[in-house]
C-alpha atoms as a printed R data frame, in Angstrom:
    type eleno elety resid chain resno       x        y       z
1   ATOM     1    CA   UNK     A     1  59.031 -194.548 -65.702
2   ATOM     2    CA   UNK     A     2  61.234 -195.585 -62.915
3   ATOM     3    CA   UNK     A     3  60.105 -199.232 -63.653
4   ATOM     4    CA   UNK     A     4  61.612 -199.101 -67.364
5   ATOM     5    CA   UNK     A     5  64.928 -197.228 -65.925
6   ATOM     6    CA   UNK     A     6  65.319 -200.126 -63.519
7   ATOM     7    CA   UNK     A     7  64.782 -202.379 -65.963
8   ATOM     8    CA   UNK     A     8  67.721 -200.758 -68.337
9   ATOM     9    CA   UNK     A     9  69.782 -200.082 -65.267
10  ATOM    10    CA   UNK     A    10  73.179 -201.857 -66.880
11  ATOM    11    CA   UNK     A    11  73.413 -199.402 -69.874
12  ATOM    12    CA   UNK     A    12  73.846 -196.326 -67.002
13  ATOM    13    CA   UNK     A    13  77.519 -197.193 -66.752
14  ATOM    14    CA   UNK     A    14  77.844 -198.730 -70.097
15  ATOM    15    CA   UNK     A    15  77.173 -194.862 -71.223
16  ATOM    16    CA   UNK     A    16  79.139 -193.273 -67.940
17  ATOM    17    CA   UNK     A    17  81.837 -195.329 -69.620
18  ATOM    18    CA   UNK     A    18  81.757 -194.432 -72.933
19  ATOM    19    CA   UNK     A    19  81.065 -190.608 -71.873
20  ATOM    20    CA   UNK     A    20  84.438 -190.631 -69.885
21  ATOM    21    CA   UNK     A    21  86.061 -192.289 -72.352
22  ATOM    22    CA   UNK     A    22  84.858 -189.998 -75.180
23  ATOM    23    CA   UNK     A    23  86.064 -186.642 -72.820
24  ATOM    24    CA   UNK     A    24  89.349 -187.785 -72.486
25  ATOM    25    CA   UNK     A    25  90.392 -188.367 -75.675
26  ATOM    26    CA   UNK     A    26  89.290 -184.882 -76.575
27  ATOM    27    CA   UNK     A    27  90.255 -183.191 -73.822
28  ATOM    28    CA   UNK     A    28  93.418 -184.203 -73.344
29  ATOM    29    CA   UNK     A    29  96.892 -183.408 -75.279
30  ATOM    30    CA   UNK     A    30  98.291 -186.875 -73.445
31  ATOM    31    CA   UNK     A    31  98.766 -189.308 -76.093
32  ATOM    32    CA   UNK     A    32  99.227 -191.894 -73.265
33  ATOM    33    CA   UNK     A    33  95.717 -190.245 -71.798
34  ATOM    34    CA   UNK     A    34  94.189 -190.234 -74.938
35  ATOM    35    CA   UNK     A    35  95.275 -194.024 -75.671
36  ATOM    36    CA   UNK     A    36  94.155 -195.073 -72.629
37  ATOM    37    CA   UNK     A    37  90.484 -192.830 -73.379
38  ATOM    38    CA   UNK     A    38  89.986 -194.695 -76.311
39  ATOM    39    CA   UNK     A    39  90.166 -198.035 -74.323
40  ATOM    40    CA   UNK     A    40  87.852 -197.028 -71.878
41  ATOM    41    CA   UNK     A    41  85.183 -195.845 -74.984
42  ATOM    42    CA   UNK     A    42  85.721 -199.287 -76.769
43  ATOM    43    CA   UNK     A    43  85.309 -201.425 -73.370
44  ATOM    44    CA   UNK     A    44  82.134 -199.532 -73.262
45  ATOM    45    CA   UNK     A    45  81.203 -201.057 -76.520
46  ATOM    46    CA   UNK     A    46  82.260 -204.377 -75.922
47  ATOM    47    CA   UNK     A    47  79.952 -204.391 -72.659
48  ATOM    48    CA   UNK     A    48  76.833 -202.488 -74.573
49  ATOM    49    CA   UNK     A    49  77.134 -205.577 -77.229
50  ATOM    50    CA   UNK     A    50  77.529 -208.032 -74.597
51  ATOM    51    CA   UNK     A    51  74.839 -206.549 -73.037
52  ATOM    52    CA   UNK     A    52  72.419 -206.602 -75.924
53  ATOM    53    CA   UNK     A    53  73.004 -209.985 -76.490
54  ATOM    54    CA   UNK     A    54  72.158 -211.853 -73.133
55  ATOM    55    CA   UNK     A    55  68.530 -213.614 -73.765
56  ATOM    56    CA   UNK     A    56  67.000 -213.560 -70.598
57  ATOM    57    CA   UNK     A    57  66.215 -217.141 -69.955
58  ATOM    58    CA   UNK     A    58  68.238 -218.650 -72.320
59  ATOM    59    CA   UNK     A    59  70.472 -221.117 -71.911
60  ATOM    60    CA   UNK     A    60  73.874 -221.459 -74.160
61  ATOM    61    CA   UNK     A    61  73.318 -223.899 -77.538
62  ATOM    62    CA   UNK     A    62  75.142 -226.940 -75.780
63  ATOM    63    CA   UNK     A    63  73.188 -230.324 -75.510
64  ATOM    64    CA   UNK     A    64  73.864 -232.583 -72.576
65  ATOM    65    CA   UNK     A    65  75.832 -235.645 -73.039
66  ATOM    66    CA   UNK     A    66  72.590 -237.920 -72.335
67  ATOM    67    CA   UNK     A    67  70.257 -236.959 -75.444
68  ATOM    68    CA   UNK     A    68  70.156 -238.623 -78.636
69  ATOM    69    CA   UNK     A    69  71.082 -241.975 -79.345
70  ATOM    70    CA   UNK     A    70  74.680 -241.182 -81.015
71  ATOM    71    CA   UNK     A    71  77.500 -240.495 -78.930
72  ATOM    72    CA   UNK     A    72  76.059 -237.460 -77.121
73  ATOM    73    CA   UNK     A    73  75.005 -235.309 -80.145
74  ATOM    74    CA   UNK     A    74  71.403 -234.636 -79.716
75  ATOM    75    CA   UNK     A    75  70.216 -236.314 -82.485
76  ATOM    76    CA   UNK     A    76  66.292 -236.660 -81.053
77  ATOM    77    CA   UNK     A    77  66.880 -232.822 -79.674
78  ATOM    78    CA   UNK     A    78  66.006 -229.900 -81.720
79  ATOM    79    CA   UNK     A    79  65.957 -229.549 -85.172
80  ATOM    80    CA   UNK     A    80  64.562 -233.435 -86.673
81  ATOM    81    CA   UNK     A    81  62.884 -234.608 -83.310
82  ATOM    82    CA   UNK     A    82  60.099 -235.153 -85.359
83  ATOM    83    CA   UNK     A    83  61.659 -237.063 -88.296
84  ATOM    84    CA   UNK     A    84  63.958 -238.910 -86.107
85  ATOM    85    CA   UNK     A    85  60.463 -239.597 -83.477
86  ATOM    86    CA   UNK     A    86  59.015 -241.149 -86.702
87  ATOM    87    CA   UNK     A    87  61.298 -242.889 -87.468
88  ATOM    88    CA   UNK     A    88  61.942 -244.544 -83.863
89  ATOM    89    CA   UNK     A    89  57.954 -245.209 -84.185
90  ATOM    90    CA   UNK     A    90  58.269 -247.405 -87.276
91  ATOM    91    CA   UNK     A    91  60.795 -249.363 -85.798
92  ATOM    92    CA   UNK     A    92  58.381 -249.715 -82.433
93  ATOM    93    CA   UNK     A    93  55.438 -250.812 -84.589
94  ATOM    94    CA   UNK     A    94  57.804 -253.250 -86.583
95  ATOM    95    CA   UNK     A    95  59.418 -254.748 -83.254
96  ATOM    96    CA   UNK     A    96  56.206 -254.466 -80.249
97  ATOM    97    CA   UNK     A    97  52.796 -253.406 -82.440
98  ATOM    98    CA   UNK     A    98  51.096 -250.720 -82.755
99  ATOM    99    CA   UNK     A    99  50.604 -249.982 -79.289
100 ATOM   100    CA   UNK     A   100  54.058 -249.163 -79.120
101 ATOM   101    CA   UNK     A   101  54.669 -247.407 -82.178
102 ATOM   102    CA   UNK     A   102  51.344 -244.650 -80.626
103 ATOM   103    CA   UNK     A   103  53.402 -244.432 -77.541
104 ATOM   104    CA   UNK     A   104  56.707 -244.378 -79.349
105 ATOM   105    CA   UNK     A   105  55.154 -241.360 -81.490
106 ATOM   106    CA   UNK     A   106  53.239 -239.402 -78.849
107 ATOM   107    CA   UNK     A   107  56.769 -239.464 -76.874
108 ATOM   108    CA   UNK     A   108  58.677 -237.979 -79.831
109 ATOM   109    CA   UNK     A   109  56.040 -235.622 -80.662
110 ATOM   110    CA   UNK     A   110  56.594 -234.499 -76.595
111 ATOM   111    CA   UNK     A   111  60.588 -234.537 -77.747
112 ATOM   112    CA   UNK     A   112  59.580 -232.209 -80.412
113 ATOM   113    CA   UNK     A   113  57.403 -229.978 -78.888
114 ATOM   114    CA   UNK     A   114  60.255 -229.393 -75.791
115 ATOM   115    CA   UNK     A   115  63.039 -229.107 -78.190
116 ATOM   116    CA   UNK     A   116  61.105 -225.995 -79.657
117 ATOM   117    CA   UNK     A   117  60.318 -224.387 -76.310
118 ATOM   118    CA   UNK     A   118  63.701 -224.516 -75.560
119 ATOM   119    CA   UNK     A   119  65.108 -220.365 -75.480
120 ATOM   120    CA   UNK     A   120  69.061 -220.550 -76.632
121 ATOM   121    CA   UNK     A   121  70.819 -217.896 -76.485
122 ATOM   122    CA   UNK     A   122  72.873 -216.291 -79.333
123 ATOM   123    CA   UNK     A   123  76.919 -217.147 -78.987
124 ATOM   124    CA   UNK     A   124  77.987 -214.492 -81.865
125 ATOM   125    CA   UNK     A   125  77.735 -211.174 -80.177
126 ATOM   126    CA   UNK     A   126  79.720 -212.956 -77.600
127 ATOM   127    CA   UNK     A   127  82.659 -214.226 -80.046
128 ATOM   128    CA   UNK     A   128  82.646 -211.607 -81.858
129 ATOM   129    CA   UNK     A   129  83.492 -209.463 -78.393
130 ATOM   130    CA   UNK     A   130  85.970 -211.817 -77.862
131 ATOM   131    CA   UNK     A   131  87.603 -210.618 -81.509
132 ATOM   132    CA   UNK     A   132  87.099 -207.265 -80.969
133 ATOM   133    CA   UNK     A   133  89.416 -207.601 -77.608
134 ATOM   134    CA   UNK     A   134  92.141 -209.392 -79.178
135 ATOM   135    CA   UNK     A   135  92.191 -206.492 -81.976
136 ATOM   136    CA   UNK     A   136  91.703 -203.857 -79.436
137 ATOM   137    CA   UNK     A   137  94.687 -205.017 -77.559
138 ATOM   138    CA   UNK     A   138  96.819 -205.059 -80.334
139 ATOM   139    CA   UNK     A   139  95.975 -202.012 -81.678
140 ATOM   140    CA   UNK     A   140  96.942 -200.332 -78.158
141 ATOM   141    CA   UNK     A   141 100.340 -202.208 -78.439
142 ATOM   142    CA   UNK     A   142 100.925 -200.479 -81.874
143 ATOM   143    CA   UNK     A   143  99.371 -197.513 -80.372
144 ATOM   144    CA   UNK     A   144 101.730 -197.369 -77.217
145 ATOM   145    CA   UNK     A   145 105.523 -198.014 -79.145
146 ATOM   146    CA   UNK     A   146 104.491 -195.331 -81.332
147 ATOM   147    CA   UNK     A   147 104.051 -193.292 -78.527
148 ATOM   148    CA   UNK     A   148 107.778 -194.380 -77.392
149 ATOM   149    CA   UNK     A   149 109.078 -193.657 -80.951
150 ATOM   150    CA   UNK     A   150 107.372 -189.802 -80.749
151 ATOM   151    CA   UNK     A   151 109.088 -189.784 -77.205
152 ATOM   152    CA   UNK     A   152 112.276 -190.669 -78.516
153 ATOM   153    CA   UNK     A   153 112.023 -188.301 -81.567
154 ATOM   154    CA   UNK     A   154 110.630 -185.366 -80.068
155 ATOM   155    CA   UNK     A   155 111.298 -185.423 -76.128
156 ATOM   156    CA   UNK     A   156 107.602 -185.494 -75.283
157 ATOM   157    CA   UNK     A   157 104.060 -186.548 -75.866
158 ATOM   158    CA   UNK     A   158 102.198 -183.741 -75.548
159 ATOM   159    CA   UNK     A   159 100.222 -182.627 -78.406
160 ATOM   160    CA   UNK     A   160 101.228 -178.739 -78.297
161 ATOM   161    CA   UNK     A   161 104.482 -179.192 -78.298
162 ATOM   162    CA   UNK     A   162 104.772 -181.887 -80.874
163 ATOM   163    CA   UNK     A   163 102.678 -179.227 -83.373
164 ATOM   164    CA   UNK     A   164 105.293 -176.429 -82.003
165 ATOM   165    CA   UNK     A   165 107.890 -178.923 -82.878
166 ATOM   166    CA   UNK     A   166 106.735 -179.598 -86.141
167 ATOM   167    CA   UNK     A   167 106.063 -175.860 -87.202
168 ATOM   168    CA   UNK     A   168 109.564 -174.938 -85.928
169 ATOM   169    CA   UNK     A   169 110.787 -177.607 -88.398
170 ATOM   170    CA   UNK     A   170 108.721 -176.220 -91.107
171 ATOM   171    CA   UNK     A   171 109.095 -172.986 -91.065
172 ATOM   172    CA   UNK     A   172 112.773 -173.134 -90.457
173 ATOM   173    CA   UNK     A   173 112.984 -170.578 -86.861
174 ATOM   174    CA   UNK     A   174 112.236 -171.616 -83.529
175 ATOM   175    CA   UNK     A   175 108.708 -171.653 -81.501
């Protein structure tokens, strides 16, 4: 038990985060507070996904500069090793024998075999974070000059008396 809770250790303040973030938007008549409680709740999110997608292991989907033959593509790594291996094993047999061509082969088969070992790690939860901040920034921009227009309007930004305000108007007497 305590082995699997250390093991899941960096969703504790992922959901300490999203808890506090979640109480303060409800319990609060702030709509400054409750602005900055939604915040809170979505950085939780953006940490849980972020979270979620780290492959233990993995290393990001960028190929060094020194493999493949073509300006630093990879074109013998991953995906076509093997075609690419045959390929280079034809030419071997065409230019040294056949000696060369079984070495040429076995090598790329090696190339293959690594290439499919290899554990990358996902990019999209990652960019798609990386959205989800940009819109979650603006969308607290828009959030906080509407809280200056209610300010203006009504004299406050508590959400009492902006209902007491707007009943008053309603109904045509005073709170």
């Amino acid at each position: 038990m305590v082995e699997m809770l250390l093991e899941r250790f960096n969703y504790i303040p992922i959901i300490i985060l999203m808890m506090t973030g979640l109480y303060v938007v409800i319990a609060t008549g702030n709509l400054v507070k409750r602005l900055v409680g939604l915040s809170l709740f979505q950085t939780s999110v953006f940490l849980l996904y972020i979270t979620i997608g780290k492959v233990f292991g993995g290393q990001p989907p960028i190929l060094a500069s020194g493999h493949g033959e073509e300006g630093g593509h990879g074109g013998d790594a991953g995906y076509g090793a093997a075609e690419a291996a045959a390929g280079h094993a034809a030419d071997m047999a065409g230019d040294h024998g056949a000696d060369h061509a079984a070495e040429a082969a076995h090598g790329a088969a090696d190339a293959a075999g690594h290439a499919a070992e290899v554990l990358y790690s996902n990019p999209l939860p990652h960019v798609l974070i990386l959205t989800a901040i940009v819109v979650g920034v603006a969308t607290l921009a828009v959030g906080l000059a509407l809280v200056v227009r209610i300010r203006e309007t009504y004299g406050t930004i508590e959400d009492d008396e902006l209902n007491a305000a707007d009943y008053s108007v309603e109904t045509g007497g005073s709170a």
